[in-house]
Structure formats: C-alpha cells, structure tokens
N, C-alpha and C positions, 0 to 999 in steps of 0.2 A: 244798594244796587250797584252793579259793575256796570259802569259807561264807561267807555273806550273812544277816543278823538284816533282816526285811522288817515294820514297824511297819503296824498300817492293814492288815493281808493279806487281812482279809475284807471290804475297804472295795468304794468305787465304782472306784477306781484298782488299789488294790492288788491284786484278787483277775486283774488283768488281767497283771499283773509278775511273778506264780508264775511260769508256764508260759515263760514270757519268759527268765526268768533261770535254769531249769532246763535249757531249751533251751543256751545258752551257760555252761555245767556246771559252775553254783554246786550246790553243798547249799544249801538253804535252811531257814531257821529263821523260822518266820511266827510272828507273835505278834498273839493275839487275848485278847477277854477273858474272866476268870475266869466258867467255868461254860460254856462253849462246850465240844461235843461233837465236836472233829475229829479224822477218823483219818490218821495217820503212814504216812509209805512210801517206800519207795526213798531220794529226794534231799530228801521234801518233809517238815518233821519241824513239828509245831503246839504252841505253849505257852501257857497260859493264864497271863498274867498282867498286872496294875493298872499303865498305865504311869505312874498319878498315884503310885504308892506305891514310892518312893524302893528302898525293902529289896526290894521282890521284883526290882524294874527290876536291883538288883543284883546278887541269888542267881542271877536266870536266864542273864544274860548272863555272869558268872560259869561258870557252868554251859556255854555256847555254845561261849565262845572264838570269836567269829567274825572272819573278816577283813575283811568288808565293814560298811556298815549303810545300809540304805535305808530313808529316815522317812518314810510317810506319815501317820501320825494324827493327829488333832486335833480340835476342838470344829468340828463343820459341822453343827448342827442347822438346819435349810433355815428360811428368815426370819430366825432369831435372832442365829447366827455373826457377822455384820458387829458389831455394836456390845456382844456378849456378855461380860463378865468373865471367863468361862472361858476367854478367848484368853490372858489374864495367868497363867493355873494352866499353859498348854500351852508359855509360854516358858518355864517356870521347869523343866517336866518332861523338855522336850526337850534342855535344858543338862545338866542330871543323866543322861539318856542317854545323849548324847555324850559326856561324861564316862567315863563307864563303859564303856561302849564301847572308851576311846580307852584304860583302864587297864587294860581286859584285852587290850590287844596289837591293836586293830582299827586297822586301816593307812589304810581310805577311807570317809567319809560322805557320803553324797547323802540330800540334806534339798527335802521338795513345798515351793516357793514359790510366789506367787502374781502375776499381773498387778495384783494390788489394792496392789502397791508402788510400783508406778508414779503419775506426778501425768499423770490422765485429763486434767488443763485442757492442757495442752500438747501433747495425744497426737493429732498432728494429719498425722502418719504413722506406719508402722511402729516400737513402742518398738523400741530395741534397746539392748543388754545393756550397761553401762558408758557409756552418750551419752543416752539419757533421760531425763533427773531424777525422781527418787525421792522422792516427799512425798504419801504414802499420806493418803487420806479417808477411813478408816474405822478403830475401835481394830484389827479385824484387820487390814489390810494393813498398819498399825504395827509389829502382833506378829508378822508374819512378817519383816519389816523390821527391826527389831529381834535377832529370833532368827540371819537373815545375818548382819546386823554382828558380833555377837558372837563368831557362829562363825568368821567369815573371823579376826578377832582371836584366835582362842583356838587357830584352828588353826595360824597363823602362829608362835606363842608353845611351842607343842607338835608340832611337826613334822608333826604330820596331813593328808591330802591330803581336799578337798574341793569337793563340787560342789555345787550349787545349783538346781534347775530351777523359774525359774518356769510354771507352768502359766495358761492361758488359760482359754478356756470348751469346756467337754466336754460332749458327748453320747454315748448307748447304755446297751444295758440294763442296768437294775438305779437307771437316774436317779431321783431322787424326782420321784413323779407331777406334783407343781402345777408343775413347770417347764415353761419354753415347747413343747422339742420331743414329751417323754410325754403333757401338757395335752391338745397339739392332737390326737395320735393319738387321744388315748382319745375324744376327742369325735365326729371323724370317722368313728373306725371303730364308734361307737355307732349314728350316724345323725342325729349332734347337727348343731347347726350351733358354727361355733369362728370365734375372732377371736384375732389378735396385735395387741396393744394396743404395741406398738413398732416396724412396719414400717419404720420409717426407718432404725432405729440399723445402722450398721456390724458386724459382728463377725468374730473368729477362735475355728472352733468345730473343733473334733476330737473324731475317734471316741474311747471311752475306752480301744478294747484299743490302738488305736496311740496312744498316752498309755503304757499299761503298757509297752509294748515299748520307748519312748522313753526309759524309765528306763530298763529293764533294759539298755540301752543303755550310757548314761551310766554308771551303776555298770560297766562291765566297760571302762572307758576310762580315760584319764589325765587326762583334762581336768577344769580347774578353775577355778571361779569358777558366778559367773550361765550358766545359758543356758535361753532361752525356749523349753518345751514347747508349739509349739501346730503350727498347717499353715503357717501363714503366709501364708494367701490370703485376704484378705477381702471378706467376702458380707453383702448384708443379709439382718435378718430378714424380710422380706417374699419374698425369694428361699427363705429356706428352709422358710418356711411354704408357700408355694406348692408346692414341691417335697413335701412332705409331702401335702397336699391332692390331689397328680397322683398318689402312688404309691395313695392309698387313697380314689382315683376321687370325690373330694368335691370338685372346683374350686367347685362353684356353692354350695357351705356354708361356705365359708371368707370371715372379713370380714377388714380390715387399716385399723389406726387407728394414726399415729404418734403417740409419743411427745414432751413437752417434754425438752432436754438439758440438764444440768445438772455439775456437778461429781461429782456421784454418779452420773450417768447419763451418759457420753460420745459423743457423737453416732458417734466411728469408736474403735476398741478393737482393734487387730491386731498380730501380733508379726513382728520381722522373725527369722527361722529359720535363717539365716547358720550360727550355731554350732552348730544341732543339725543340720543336715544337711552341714554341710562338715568339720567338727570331729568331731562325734559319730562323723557316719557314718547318721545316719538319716533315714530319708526315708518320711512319712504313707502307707500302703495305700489306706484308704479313702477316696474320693471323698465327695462327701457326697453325692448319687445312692446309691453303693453301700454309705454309714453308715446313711440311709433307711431303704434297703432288706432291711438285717442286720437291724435293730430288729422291721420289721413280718414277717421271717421267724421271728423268737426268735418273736415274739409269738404268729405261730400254733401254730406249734412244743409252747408251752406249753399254747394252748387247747384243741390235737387232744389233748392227753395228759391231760387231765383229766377 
C-alpha cells in the first residue's frame, strides 16, 4: 500500500495535494496542528501534532508507518518569513522528520523548495535545475538551501530516494490578502481604485491547485533530485493586473507604477519546467485567464452563501 504522511495539509499548497494524492491511491495521513478539529475518512486519516516537538514528530509517525512523506510546512508568516529566525527552528525540525520518517521504514521524500535558492542577479533567463547558481539573498532561501544539501547528502548516505520541488510564485484561493493578485480583487471588486506598484517585474505565477497536483505528482514518481514547480511561461505583472481588472470590469481603476530592481527584487523570475513536464509527467491546467477566473468564481461562491 502507498501511505503518504503530507506536512502543511491544511496549508495554502498542501490542502490542494489531498485530493491529488488520493486520486492516485495513496492513504494519506495529513498532519496539522495540535487542537485542530478534522474528521477522518476512507483514505484521508488527520493527526494533530507539534512538528517543532521532536517526541510527538516521533510517536506519530511511529504510529504511521508510511511509505511516502511529502513536506510542506514551515515558517511563512506573510512580510516576516524572509529574514525570520524561525527558518533556523524549521531546518533543524525538518531533519528530525526525515529522520524519522526514513526509521520507520519510508522509502521516498518530497521536500517544498523554493526559487528563493536561486541567485536572482543572474536570473536573466529561465533558472533551471542543476545549471543556475544557487546563492540565495535571504536567511530563508538559505534555509531552504541548506535543508537540500543536507538532504541530498543524508539520502545518499542512507539509501533514501528523494525529490525536491522548488516552487515559484502561486496564486488562488485561500492567498493571504495583502498580496498582489487578492490586494487587487478586493479593491476592484469594492469599487475602489487599485495600483501594482511593480508593473514591470517579469514573473512565473501558478495556480495553487496545479501546484498541489504537481506534487502529488512528484511523489508518486521516481525521479530525483531538484525540479521547479511553477508554469514556466512568463508574464508581467502589469499583464496580470490588467487581466484581473478586465475579468472584474474595473480597467479604468486600475493604476500601474513600476518598480526599482534590485537583488531582492529581479527584474525577470521564471522557471524553466523541462523536468516537471517531461520527467514528471505534468503539465499546468490553468491558464491564468482561467486561474482569474476560478478565484473571482470561489469568491462569489462564498458571498452568495453567507
């Protein structure tokens, strides 16, 4: 039997790689935090527990047995994350994971990385995976960075099979609000007027459930090493603000100011997708037209029912 331990499950990623991975007929075992209220059923079984807290990360997976493990969790509190000390508590916690993990008999790990491991000054095409250089500007994209090396060395040394996805930039619901593409709806669909204050920058943005799917992907594969999560086409933001402005009939409230680019801030940011689509096997659903337009359906969706 494929059972899967999926970290993050109630996250902005993770709650997308459930259904994903139950589809291609894992058990799964989601781990969320102590004092959460979720009900179990069929394939999809809920654990409460601290993944900062060594003994429980042990008891439970203990308990598990699984053969897979798919990590998403960690410190992403929206502004802070980048330069947070809690990135240093989440290398320290995700080793002890995988550890455990790898003691109780788990055969494969897929561990969320990030494009913030990449060195932006260089990024003057598509990164791609093993030929981009790697000299992260921020303590997180360190600590993600860091948490790879480690793993590739620890799985090498212990026979463990292992992937890596780094992830780009995601949109869809459930985003925290002050980001660019929730910001702009809410303002728009207020009656406000909205501005992106970054029109120029380049990006590679992906829907979040095709994010989840692209793991659950990855986990039920062989492949191993780096491979970048994202569409691999890239847009500005001034395109995707626009587009957002046209689905929620505001063109003439919408302002567009670019941005200064800097080493924190990269004028282009796109991944090349080679391996997730030729390798993987998977290939983005959403258009960003039809990512848009998911978001501003969820939206009413939720307004009609309350």
């Amino acid at each position: 039997m494929k059972r899967v331990i999926v970290t993050g499950a109630s996250g902005f990623i993770g709650r997308h790689a459930l259904p994903a991975l139950r589809e291609r007929g894992f058990e799964v075992h989601a781990l969320d935090l102590p004092g959460a209220n979720r009900e179990s059923g069929d394939d999809l079984f809920w654990h409460a527990v601290d993944l900062l807290d060594p003994a429980a990360v042990d008891c439970t997976l203990r308990e598990i047995s699984a053969t897979h493990l798919l990590h998403f969790a960690w410190y992403v509190q929206h502004g802070k994350f980048w330069t947070a000390a809690e990135n240093l508590d989440w290398v320290a916690a995700s080793l002890h994971l995988i550890r455990a993990f790898h003691r109780e008999g788990g055969r494969r790990a897929v561990v969320a990385g990030s494009c913030a491991e990449y060195d932006w000054t260089t990024a003057t095409g598509p990164c791609i995976e093993e030929v981009t250089p790697l000299r992260p500007h921020t303590l997180y994209g360190t600590a993600k960075d860091s948490l790879r090396s480690l793993l590739a060395a620890y799985s090498a040394a212990q026979s463990i099979e292992w992937a890596w996805g780094r992830i780009f930039l995601l949109y869809g619901p459930g985003e925290y609000p002050a980001r660019l593409v929730p910001s702009l709806i809410q303002s728009l669909a207020r009656g406000e007027r909205a501005c992106c204050r970054s029109a120029n920058l380049i990006r590679d943005l992906m829907h979040v459930e095709d994010c989840g799917r692209a793991f659950a992907h990855l986990v039920d594969s062989s492949i191993k090493g780096p491979v970048n999560v994202a569409s691999g086409i890239p847009v500005s933001l001034a395109v995707v603000s626009r587009e957002i402005a046209t689905q929620c009939r505001a063109e003439d409230r919408l302002d567009l100011e670019d941005q200064p680019c800097s080493a924190e801030v990269p004028a282009y940011l796109v991944a090349n997708t080679r391996r997730l689509q030729s390798e993987v096997g998977f290939v983005p659903q959403f258009s960003l037209r039809d990512g848009i337009r998911d978001i501003l359906q969820r939206r009413d969706m939720e307004s009609n029912t309350k």
